[in-house]
C-alpha positions in Angstrom: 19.8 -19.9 -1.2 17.0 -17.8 -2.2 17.4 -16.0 -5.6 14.9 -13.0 -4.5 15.7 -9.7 -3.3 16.4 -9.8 0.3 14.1 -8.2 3.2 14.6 -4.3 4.1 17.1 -4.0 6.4 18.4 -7.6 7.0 18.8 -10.7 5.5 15.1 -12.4 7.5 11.4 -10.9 7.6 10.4 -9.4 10.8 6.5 -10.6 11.3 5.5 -9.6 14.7 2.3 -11.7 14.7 2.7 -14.2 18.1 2.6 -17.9 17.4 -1.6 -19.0 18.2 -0.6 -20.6 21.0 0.8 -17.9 22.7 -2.0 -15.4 21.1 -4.6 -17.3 22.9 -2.5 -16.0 26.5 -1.7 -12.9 25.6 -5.5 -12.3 24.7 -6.6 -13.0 27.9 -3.9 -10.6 30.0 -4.7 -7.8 27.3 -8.0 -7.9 28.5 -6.7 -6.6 31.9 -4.5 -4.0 30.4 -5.2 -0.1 29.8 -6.7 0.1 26.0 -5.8 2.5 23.4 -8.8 2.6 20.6 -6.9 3.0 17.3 -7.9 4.6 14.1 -8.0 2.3 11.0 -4.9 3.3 9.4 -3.2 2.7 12.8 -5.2 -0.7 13.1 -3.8 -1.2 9.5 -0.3 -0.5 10.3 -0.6 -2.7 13.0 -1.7 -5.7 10.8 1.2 -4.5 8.3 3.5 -5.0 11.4 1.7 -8.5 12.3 2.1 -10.0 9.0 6.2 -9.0 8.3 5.7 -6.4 5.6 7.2 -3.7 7.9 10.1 -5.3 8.4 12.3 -4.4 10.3 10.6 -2.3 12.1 9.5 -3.8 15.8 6.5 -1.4 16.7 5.7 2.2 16.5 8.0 4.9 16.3 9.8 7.1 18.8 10.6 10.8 18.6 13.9 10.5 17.4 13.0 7.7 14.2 10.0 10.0 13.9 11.9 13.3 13.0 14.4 11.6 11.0 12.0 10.2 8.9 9.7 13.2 8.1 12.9 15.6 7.4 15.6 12.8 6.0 13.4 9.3 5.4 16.3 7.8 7.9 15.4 6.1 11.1 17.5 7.4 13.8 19.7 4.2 12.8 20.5 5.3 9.3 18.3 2.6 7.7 15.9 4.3 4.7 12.5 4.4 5.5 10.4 7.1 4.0 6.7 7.5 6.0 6.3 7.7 10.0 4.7 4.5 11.3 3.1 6.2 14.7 0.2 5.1 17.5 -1.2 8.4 18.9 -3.7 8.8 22.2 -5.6 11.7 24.0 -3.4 13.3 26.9 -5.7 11.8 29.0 -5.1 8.1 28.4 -1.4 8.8 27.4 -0.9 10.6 31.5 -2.4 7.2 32.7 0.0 5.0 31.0 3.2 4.9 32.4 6.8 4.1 30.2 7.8 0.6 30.8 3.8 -0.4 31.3 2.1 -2.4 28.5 -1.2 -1.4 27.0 -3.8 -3.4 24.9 -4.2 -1.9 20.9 -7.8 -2.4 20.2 -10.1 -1.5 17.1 -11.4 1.4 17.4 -14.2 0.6 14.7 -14.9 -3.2 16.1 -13.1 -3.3 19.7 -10.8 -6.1 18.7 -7.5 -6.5 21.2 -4.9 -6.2 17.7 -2.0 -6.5 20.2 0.0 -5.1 23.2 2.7 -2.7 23.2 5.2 -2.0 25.6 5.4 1.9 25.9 8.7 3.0 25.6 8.2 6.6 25.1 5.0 9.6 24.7 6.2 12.7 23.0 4.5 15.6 20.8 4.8 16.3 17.3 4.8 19.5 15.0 2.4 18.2 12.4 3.0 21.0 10.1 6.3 19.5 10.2 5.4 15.9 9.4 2.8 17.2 6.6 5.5 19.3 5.1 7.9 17.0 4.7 6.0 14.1 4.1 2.6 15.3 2.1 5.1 18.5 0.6 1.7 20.5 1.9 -0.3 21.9 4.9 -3.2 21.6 2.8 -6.4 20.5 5.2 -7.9 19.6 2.3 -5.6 16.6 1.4 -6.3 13.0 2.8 -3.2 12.4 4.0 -2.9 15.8 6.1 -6.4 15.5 7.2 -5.4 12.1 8.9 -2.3 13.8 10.5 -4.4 16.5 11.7 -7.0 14.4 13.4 -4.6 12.2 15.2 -5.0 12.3 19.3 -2.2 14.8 21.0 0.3 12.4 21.7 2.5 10.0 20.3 3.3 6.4 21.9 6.3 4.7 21.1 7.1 1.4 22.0 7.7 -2.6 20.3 4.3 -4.1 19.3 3.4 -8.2 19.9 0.7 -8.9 17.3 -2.2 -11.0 18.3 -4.8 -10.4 15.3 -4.4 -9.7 11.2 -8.2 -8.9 11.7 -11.1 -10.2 9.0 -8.2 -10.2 6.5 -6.8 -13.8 6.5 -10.8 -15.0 6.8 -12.3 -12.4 4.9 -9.9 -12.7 1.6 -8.5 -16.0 1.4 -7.8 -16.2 -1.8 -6.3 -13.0 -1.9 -4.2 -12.5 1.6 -0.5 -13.3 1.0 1.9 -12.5 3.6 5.5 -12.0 2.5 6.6 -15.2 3.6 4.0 -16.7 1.6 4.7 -14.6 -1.2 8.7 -15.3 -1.4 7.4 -19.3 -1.0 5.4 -18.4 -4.0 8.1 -16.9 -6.5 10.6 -19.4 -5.5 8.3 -22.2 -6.6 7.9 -20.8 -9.8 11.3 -20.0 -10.2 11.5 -16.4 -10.1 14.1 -14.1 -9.3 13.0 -10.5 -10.7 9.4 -9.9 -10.0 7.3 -6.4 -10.6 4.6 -5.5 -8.6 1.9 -3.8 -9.9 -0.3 -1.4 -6.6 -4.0 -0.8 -7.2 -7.0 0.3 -5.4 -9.0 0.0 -8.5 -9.8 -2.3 -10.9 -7.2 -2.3 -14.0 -8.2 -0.9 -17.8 -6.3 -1.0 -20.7 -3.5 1.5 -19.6 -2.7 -0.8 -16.1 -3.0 -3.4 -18.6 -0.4 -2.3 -21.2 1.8 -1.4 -17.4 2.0 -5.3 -16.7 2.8 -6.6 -19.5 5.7 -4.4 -20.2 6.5 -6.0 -16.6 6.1 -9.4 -17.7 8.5 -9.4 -21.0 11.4 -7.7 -18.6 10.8 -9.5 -15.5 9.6 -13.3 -14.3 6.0 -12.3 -13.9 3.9 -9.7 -12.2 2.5 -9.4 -8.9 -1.0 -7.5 -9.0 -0.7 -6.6 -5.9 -4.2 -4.5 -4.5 -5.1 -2.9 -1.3 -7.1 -4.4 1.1 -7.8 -1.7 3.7 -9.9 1.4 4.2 -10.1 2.9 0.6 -12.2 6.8 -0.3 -15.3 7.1 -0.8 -16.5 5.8 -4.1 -13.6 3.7 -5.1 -15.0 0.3 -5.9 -15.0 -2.4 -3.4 -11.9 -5.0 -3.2 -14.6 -8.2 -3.8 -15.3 -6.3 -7.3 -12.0 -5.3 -8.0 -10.8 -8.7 -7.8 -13.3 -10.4 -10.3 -12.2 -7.8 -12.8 -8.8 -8.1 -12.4 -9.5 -11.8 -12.7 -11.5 -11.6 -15.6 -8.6 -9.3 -17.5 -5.8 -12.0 -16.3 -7.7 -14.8 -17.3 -8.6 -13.8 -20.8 -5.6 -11.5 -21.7 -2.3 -12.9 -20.0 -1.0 -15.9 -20.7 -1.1 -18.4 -17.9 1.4 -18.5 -15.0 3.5 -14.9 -16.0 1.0 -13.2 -13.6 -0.3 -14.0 -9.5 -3.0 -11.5 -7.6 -2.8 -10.6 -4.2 -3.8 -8.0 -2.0 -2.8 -6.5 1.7 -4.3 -4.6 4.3 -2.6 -1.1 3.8 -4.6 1.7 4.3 -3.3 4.4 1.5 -2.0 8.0 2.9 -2.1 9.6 -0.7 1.6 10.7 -0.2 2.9 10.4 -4.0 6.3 10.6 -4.4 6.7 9.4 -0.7 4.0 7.0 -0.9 5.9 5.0 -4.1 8.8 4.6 -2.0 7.4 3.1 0.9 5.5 1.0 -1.4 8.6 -0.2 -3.2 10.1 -0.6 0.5 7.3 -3.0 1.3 7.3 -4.9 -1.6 11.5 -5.4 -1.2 9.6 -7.2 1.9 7.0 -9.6 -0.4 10.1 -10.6 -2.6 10.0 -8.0 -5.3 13.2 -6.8 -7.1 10.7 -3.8 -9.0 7.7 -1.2 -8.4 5.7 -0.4 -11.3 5.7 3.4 -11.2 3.5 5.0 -13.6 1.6 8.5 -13.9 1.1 9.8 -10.3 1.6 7.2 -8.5 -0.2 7.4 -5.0 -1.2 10.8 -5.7 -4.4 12.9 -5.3 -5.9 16.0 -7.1 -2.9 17.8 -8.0 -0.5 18.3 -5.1 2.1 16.3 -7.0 3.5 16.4 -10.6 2.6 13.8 -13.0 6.2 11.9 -12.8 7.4 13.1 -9.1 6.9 9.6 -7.9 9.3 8.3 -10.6 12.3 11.0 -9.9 11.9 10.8 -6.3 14.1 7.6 -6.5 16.6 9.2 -8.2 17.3 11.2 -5.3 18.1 8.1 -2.7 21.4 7.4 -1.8 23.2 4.4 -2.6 21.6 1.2 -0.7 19.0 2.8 0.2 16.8 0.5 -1.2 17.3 -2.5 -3.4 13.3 -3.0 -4.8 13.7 -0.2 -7.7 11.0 1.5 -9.6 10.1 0.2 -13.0 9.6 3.8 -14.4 7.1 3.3 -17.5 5.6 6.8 -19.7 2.0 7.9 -19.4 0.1 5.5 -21.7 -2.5 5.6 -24.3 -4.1 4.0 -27.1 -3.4 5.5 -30.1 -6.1 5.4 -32.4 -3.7 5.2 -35.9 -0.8 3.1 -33.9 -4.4 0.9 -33.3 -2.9 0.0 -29.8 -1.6 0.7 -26.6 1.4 3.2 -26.6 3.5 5.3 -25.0 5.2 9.1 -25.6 8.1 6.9 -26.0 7.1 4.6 -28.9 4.3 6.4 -30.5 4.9 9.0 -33.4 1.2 10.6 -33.5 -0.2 14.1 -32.0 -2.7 14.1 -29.1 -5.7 13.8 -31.3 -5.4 10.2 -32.4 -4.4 9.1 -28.5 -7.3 8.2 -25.9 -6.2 8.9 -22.6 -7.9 6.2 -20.0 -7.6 7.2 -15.9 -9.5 5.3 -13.3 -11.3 8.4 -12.8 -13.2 8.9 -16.2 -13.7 5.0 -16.0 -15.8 5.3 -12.8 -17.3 8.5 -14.3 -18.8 6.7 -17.2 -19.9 3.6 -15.3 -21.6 6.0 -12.7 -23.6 7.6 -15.5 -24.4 4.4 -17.4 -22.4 5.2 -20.4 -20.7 3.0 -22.8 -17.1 2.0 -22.4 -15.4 1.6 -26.0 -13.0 -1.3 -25.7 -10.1 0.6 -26.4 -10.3 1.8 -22.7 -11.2 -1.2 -21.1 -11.7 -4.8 -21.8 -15.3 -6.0 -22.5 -15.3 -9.0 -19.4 -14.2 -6.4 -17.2 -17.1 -3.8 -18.0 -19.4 -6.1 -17.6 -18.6 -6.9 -14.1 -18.9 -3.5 -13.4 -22.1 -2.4 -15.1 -23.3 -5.5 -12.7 -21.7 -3.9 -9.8 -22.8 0.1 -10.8 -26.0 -1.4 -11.9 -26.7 -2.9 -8.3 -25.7 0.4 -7.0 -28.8 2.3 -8.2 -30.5 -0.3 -7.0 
């Protein structure tokens, strides 16, 4: 009997990926079908769907499941779930594809067949709506509404038979986990309460000071990075992972920590964002979220700790993965380490703030990173990486 926090929704994981043997089939009659080109986020949802971690969801949304989770994170169901998982296609391709008919899901950056679905429904949306709720703005300017925006006029519903995971499994093997994998992984070592850590960059001294709170409350940490389409100028995931590597390898001690990654494609929806986050990773096995300083967020549409108190306001069962709320971090110059409002006495001048942000900022520009803000074997790997750059 498995000691780890059960999937969303159900007691098994839902991974809609068709055994190879029947992939190898299905390919072929997908060929036939009517195609509908994807964007990348919807190719990435589609892998998420493949590989179990949107569990128990069985394909893209109808209207219903998508209004109820924009204005009350319900699916028509009841069951919590907090972002709309949709498929949208021009009218024209949508008027040729009848409910009850099955169309191929293809690439629409490489042309890969990703699977069939079997439409069950085509409706409109109010996007203002969805951006409201979801994004709490109508902003064009943010990410996440700029996707909404851009999507095609109408929405297909319908279940989804995976028949690729993409370059993923190829591309990162040392990195790819599926949640299967993952629970396999944990229960071999034993543990029962595990934190996951999300990152799209590579970790300083404040993500740093994050996981190993983790570890001395929990089993052991999952670093847990995303694989898919990222903004422009985050590093790449190849680099990423040699840092994060070089920081486990010289400043944990051995076996408290494992690093993974998965193919999400991040909507920058904060509050929002953290919760299906913490949904997902109920799906890998994990009883906690790390949820530090604006989590998910961009700019400023969200307050510093909205991702933390937005779990407060779920209702009971909602979710069993909770969020591991930890204080903005810092090292404090007098305390002569890493410390939080929480357990550090001094005023603002003796505390260096460390973001992501100023990290990259200084790398771009060549300047030097004192080690109180990141660890010396992880600068160097990227002044190798910036350096290649100007290159």
């Amino acid at each position: 009997m498995s000691k780890l926090v059960p999937p969303h929704g159900g007691d098994s994981l839902k991974p809609l990926l068709l055994p190879e043997v029947e992939r190898r089939e299905e390919l072929k009659r997908a060929a036939s079908l009517k195609k509908i080109p994807m964007t990348s986020r919807e190719t990435s949802d589609v892998i998420m769907l493949a590989m179990g971690a949107y569990t128990p969801l069985d394909g893209f949304m109808n209207k219903a499941d998508w209004k109820g989770v924009c204005a009350d994170m319900k699916l028509a169901s009841g069951l919590f779930w907090p972002i709309p998982i949709t498929l949208s296609a021009d009218q024209k391709l949508a008027d040729s594809i009848g409910v009850g008919e099955e169309a191929a899901l293809v690439d629409g950056e490489t042309g890969e067949i990703m699977g069939i679905i079997e439409v069950s429904e085509k409706y409109t949306i109010d996007r203002d709506f969805e951006n409201s709720h979801v994004y709490r703005t109508t902003d064009p300017k943010h990410p996440g509404v700029a996707k909404v925006n851009e999507q095609a006029a109408v929405n297909i519903a319908g279940r989804v038979r995976a028949l690729s995971e993409g370059v993923y499994p190829e591309k990162y093997k040392d990195l790819y986990l599926r949640p299967a994998e993952s629970r396999a992984v944990f229960a071999e070592k034993g543990w029962s309460k595990v934190a996951a850590f999300q990152t799209r960059n590579p970790m300083h001294r404040s993500h740093e000071h994050l996981a190993k709170i983790a570890v001395e409350v929990t089993d052991g940490v999952f670093i847990h990075q995303v694989l898919g389409k990222l903004k422009e100028g985050d590093i790449p995931a190849e680099v990423r992972t040699e840092a994060i590597g070089a920081m486990i390898d010289n400043y944990f001690v051995p076996g408290t920590v494992i690093q993974a990654g998965y193919p999400i494609e991040m909507r920058y929806a904060g509050p929002r964002e953290a919760l299906i986050h913490a949904l997902i990773r109920q799906n890998f096995g994990c009883s906690h979220l790390i949820v530090g300083r604006d989590h998910a967020g961009v700019g400023d549409y969200y307050g510093p700790f909205d991702a933390q108190h937005i779990f407060d306001e779920l209702w009971p069962g909602a979710l069993v993965t909770q969020a591991l709320k930890i204080d903005i971090t810092f090292f404090c110059t007098k305390c002569y380490g890493m410390a939080t409002a929480k357990t550090c006495p001094h005023g603002k001048e003796h505390q260096i703030n460390i973001s992501g942000t100023k990290q990259r900022e200084m790398l771009s520009k060549g300047e030097p990173i004192p080690p109180e803000f990141s660890r010396p074997e992880v600068v160097e790997i990227l002044r190798k990486y910036y350096a290649g750059l100007s290159k």
